[in-house]
Structure formats: structure tokens, C-alpha cells
C-alpha positions in Angstrom: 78.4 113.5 174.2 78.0 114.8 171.1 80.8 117.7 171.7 83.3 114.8 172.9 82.6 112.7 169.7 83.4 116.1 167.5 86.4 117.1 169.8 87.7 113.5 169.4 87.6 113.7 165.5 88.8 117.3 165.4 92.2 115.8 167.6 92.5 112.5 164.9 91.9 114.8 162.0 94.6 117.3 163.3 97.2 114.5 164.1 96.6 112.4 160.8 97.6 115.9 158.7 100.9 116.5 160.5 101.7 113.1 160.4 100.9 113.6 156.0 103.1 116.6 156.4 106.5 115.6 158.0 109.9 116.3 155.7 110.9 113.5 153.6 114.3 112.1 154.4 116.7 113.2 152.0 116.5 116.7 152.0 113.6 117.5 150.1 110.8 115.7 147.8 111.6 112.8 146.9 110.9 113.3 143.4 113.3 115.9 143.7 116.1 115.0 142.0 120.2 116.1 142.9 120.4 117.3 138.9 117.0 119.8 139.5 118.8 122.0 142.2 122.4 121.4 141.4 122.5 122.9 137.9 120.8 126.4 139.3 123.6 128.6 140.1 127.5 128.0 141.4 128.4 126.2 144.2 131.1 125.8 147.2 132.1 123.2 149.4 130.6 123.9 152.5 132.4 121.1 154.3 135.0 118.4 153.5 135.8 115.4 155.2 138.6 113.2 154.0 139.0 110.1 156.1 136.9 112.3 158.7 139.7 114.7 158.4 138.2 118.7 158.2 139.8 119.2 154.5 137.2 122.4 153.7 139.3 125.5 153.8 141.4 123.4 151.2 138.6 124.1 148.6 137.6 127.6 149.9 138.7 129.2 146.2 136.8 126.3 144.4 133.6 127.8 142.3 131.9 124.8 140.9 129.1 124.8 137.9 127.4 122.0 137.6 125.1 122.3 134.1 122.5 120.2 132.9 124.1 118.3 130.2 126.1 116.5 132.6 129.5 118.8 132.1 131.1 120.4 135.2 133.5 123.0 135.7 135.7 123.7 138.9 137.2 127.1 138.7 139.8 128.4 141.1 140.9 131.8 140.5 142.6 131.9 136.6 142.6 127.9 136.6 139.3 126.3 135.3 139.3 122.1 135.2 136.5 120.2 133.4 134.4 117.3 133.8 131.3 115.2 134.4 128.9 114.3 136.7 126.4 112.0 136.8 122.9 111.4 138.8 121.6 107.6 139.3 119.5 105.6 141.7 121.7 102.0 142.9 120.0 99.7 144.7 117.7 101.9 145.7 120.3 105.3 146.7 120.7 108.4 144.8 124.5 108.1 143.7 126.0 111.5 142.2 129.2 110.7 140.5 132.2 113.2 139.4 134.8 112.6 137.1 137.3 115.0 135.7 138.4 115.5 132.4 142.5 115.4 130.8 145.4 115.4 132.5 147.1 117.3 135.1 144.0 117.6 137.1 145.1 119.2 140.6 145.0 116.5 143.6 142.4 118.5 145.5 139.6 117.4 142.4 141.1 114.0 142.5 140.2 113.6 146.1 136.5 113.9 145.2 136.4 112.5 142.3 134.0 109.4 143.6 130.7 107.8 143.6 129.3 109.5 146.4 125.3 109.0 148.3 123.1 111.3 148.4 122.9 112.1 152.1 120.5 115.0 152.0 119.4 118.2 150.1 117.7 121.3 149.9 117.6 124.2 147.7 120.9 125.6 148.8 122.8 122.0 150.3 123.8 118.8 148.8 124.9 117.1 151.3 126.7 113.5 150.0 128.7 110.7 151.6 131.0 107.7 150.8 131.4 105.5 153.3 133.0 102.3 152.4 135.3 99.7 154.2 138.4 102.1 153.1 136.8 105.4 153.0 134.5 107.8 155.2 134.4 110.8 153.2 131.8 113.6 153.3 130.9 116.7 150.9 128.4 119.3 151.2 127.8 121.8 148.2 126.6 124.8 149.4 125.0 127.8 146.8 126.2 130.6 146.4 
């Protein structure tokens, strides 16, 4: 009787700390926030979708440098563009905005120049999305 009653416990104990130790949704802790891995190192697109239309090898030259002051920089061979980004929580998603700097920005920065959700993340992948009425566009950041 008495090794039932500890076998039982043993089995509850065993299930309550794998149920405690499941991933978060979102790629990560969810303190984490999309500015605490993003500004660590360069960064590629790993996959573009425009209109759920493969765009990626489009932006296979694209380094991009996200630093912690909320500056950006999108270099593609000799050519370097500037701009912003910016990290906030709307009603109740993690929204990462980018927004590029001057004129003659090239259309390829235009296209992602949007508010895009958080979708998930990791140390290496930002995975974000922006799916509206008119849009169903997708961007991963992967590091180099």
C-alpha cells in the first residue's frame, strides 16, 4: 500500500514538473524581449513572404544591424541605408516596427518597412508577421 501511495506521488510529482517546464509560445521567455537578441550581432532574412509570395533570395545580399539605440542599418554590398526600429507591446502583441531614413530608399527596404507581430524567437530567429485584410506578409531574421 504504502509503495503504491509513494509510486503515485512520484508519477504527479514527475508530470506537474514537465508541465512547469514546457516552451513559452513566442520563441523564448517571455520576458525576453525582440530588442535583447536582435541588437547582438548582424542579421539576414531567412525567409520573405510578400503576399505569400517566396521574395527571400531577393534580400540574399542584405546584412542588417539592428543597435540598441533604436538605429538600423541595411547594408548591401557598397550601398548602406539607415533607419529605425522600434519594439512595443499593442493590445497585448509584441509589434517590431521599421522605418527607413531619406530618400531614394531601394523598393526591396520599402517592402518591409511595416508594423510587423512578433510571431516567434530565439537566439538566432525572429520570426514576424503582418497579416491584415490587405496583406499576409512574413519575415524571419536569421543571425549570422
Amino acid at each position: 500500500m504504502l509503495l503504491k501511495s509513494v509510486r503515485s506521488i512520484l508519477i504527479v510529482t514527475i508530470l506537474l514538473t514537465g508541465i512547469s517546464c514546457s516552451k513559452s509560445n513566442g520563441g523564448g521567455a517571455s520576458n525576453e524581449t525582440i530588442a535583447s537578441i536582435i541588437t547582438q550581432g548582424s542579421w539576414k532574412v531567412h525567409l520573405y513572404l510578400n503576399e505569400s509570395k517566396d521574395e527571400t533570395a531577393s534580400y540574399s545580399s542584405f546584412v542588417f544591424t539592428f543597435n540598441s539605440n533604436g538605429s538600423m542599418t541595411a547594408l548591401n554590398g557598397a550601398v548602406t541605408t539607415t533607419g529605425t526600429w522600434t519594439e512595443a507591446v499593442d493590445s497585448g502583441k509584441r509589434k517590431f516596427t521599421l522605418k527607413w531614413n531619406g530618400g531614394g530608399i531601394p523598393v526591396l527596404l520599402l517592402q518591409i518597412e511595416e508594423d510587423w507581430i512578433l510571431k516567434s524567437k530565439s537566439a538566432t530567429m525572429i520570426e514576424l508577421t503582418d497579416v491584415t485584410a490587405t496583406n499576409n506578409d512574413e519575415i524571419h531574421f536569421q543571425k549570422q
